[in-house]
N, C-alpha and C positions, 0 to 999 in steps of 0.2 A: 634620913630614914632612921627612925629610932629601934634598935635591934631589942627583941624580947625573950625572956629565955623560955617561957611559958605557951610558946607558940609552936603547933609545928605546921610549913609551908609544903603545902601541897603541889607539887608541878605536874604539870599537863600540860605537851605539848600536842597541839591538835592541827589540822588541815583539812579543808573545806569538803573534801570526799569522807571524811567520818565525823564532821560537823554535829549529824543525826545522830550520833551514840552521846553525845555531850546533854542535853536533860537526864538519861537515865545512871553519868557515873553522878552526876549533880547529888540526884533520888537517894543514890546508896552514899554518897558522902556526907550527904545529910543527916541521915539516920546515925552517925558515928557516936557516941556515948562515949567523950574522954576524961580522964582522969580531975577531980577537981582542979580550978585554976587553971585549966588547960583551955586551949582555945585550936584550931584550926586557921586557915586562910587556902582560899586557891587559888594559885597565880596560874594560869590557862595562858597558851602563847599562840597565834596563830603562824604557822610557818607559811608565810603568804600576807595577802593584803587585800584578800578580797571581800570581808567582814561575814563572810557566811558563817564563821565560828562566832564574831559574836552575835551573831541572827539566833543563833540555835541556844545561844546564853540570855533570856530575856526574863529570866528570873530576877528579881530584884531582893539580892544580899550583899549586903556591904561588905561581907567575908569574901566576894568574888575579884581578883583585880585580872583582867584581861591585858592585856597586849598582842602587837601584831608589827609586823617588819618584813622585809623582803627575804623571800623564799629560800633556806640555807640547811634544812635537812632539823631532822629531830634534833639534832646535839647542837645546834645553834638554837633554836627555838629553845631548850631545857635551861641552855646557859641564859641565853635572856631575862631570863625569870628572875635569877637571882638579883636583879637590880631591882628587884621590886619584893624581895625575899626580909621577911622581919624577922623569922622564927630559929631558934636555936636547933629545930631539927629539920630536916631535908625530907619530903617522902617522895618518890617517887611516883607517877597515876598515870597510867596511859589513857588516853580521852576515848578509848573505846571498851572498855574494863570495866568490872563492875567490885566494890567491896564484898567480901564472901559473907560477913555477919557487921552487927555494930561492934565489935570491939576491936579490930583490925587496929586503928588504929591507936589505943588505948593500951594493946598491946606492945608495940612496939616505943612506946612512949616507956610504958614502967620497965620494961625490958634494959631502955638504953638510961634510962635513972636509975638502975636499980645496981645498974653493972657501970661504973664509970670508967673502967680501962678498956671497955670495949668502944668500936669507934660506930661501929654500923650493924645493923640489924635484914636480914633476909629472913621469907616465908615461907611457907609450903603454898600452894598456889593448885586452883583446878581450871579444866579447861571449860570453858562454854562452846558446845556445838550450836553451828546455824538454828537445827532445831529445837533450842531451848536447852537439850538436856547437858546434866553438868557430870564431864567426866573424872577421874583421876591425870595429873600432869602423867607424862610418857613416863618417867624416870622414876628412880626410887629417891625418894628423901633422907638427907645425915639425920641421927639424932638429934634430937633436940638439944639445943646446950651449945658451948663457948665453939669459934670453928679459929683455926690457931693461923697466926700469920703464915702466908706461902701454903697453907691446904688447897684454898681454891685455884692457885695456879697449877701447884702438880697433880688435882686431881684432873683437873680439864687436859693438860699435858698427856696426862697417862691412862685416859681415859678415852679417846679417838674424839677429840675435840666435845665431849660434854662435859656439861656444865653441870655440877652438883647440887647447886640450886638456881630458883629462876630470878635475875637480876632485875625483872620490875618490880620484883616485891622490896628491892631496896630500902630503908630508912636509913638515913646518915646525920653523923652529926654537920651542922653548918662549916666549922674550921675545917673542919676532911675535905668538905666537897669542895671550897675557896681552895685551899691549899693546891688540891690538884685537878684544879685551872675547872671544874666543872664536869660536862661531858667532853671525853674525848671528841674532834671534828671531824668525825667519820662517817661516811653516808647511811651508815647501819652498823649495829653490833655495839652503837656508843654506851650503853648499859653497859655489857660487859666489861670494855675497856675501863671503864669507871670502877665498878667491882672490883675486876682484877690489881688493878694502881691501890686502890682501897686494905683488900686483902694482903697485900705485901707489906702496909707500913701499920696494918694495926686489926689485935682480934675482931673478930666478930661475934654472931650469935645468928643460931639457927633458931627459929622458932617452930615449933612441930603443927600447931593450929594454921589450917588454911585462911588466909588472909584478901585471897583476891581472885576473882573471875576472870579467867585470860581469855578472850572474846576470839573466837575465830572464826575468821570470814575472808572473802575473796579478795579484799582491799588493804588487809595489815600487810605491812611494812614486809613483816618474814613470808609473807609468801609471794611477791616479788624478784623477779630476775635478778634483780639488782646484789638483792642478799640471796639469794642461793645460788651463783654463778663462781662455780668452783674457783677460778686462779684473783679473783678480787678477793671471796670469803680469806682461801690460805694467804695473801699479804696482808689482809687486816690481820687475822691472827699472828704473825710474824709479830707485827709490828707493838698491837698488845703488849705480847709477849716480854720482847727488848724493853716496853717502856716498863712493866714491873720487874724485871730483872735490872735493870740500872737503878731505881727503884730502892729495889731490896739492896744493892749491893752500894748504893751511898749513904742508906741508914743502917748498913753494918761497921761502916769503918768510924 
């Protein structure tokens, strides 16, 4: 696989109960307008094996590459990808999400060209209700501008477990995300865990333009028992936690 610097790899990992949202992030990744010499790809995973996701993918673009494997949670499905990943940047798509405008990702492209000691890029993000309309995210958003290694842990610390911005709107550079092993293997909150690891060993950049439609319905991942069952969420946070704190404290010495 010939790695390109000029690419950035879209991941989507999807399963067959939000299979149906997959033409319309398609729609809006389509529409994307990026920078000269720029190019996209989407590598879409199915977590499962039952090809309903790629049923739902019968668009014919050669920028599309699918994959599918037995059923191991989002952070295995995300990590998958990357063996089929060409691009020098990482973006994160939840297969049920929509882009906010075309330049989403045009943005975060000149953002992480523009600033090379920065490693990863996060967005402001809105919500989409069941019934169409699009609201503001719950939280308030940092400035726009540099966010400094260790911000996003003590703020999320110090903050009653929120998160200062929303971890799908993620862009990373490829060596960050390899380096630290992909997504964390945890049944939910792998985003996070990836951020947070991320934010301890190198700046980032807040972007203040909304970038992404966070789709809310009865079927996402977070509104599941799984992820809102108090003594699982507090050991994944723990454990987060320890992994950017060892982390931070083997690239201080």
């Amino acid at each position: 696989m010939e790695l390109m610097s000029n690419i950035v790899s879209v991941v989507t990992a999807a399963h067959a109960p939000n299979a149906k949202y997959l033409p319309h992030a398609y729609e809006s990744l389509a529409q994307q307008v990026l920078p000269d010499g720029w190019e996209w790809e989407w590598l879409v995973q199915e977590d499962g094996e039952t090809g309903e996701v790629g049923a739902a993918l019968s668009m014919d673009d050669p920028r599309i590459s699918l994959g599918m494997a037995r059923a191991g949670g989002p952070a295995v499905a995300r990590t998958n990808t990357l063996t089929r990943a060409r691009g020098s940047l990482i973006k994160t798509f939840d297969s049920d999400d929509l882009f906010a405008d075309s330049g989403a990702l045009a943005r975060d492209i000149a953002t992480l060209s523009e600033n090379p000691e920065i490693g990863w890029t996060t967005s402001s993000a809105l919500d989409l209700l069941p019934n169409g309309e699009v609201v503001s995210w719950e939280h308030a958003d940092p400035d726009e501008g540099i966010l400094p290694k260790g911000f996003i842990l003590d703020f999320w610390r110090q903050n009653d477990w929120r998160l200062p911005v929303h971890p799908m709107t993620m862009c990373m550079r490829r060596e960050l995300v390899i380096a630290l092993g992909g997504w964390m293997a945890l049944t939910t909150a792998e985003d996070t865990a990836l951020l947070m690891a991320a934010s301890v060993i190198s700046d980032g950049y807040f972007i203040g333009r909304p970038s992404v439609l966070y789709r809310k319905h009865p079927q996402q991942v977070t509104a599941q028992g799984y992820h809102t069952d108090p003594a699982p969420m507090q050991a994944r946070r723990l454990l987060i936690i320890e992994r950017a704190e060892i982390l931070a404290r083997m690239l201080a010495t």
